[in-house]
N, C-alpha and C positions, 0 to 999 in steps of 0.2 A: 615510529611516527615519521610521514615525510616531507622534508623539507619545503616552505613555500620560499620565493623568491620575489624580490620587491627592489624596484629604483626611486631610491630616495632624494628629494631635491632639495639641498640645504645651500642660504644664504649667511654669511656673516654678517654678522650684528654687532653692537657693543658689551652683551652680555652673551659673545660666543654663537656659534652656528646653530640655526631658527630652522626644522623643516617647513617647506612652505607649500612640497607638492609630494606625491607619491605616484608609482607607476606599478601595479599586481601585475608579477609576471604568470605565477602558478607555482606546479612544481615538477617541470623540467629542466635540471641545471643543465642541459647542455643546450637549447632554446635559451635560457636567462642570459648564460656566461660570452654567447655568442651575438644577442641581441646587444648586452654594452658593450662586446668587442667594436662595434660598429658607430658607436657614440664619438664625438668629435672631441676633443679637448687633449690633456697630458695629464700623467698619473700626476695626483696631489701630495705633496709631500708635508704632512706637519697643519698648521692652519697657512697654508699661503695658497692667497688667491680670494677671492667674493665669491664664486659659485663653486660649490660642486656637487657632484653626480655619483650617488653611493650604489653599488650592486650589493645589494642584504640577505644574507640568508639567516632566516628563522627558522630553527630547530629545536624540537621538545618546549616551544615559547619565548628562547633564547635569540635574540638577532645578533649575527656577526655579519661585518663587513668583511666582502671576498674582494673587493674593487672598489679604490676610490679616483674619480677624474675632479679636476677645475678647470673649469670652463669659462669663457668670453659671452657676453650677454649674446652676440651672433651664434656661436657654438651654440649656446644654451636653445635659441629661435630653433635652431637646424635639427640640432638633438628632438625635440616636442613636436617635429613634423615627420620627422627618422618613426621614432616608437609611437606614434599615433599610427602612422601607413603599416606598419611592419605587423603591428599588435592586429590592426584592422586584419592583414592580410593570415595570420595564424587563427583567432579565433573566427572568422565567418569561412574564410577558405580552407582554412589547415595547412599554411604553405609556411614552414618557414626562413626567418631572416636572412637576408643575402649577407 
């Protein structure tokens, strides 16, 4: 079976990290792992930070985290304009991520 790939957007809360948004990559990990290379923020280490930005891969129903970032509510702006153009640019054109 093969793997789809998904960016997940998780906020902290008081009962722990809420996702609040998702992004379907497909299942091109080298398209996926390249499209969050390009996302703005610093790896996440532990719960520190208010945002962060998961790269998920779902296999046989299973999701693992391959990448997690925390982000600044600007990063987070920049990032949702980054994968909106990029995504736009892959599925209407077929060009991918710079």
């Amino acid at each position: 079976m093969d793997s789809k790939y998904y960016i997940e957007l998780n906020m902290k809360t008081v009962d722990g990290f809420e996702r609040f948004g998702c992004f379907e990559l497909g299942s091109d990990r080298e398209f996926s792992v390249g499209l969050f290379a390009g996302l703005e923020g610093r790896p996440a280490v532990g719960e520190t930070g208010v945002l962060h930005m998961d790269l998920v891969e779902k296999r046989n129903g299973l999701p693992m985290n391959v990448q997690v970032i925390g982000c600044t509510a600007e990063e987070l702006g920049a990032n949702m304009k980054y994968l909106a153009r990029e995504l736009f640019k892959k599925i209407n054109l077929g060009i991918p991520p710079l």
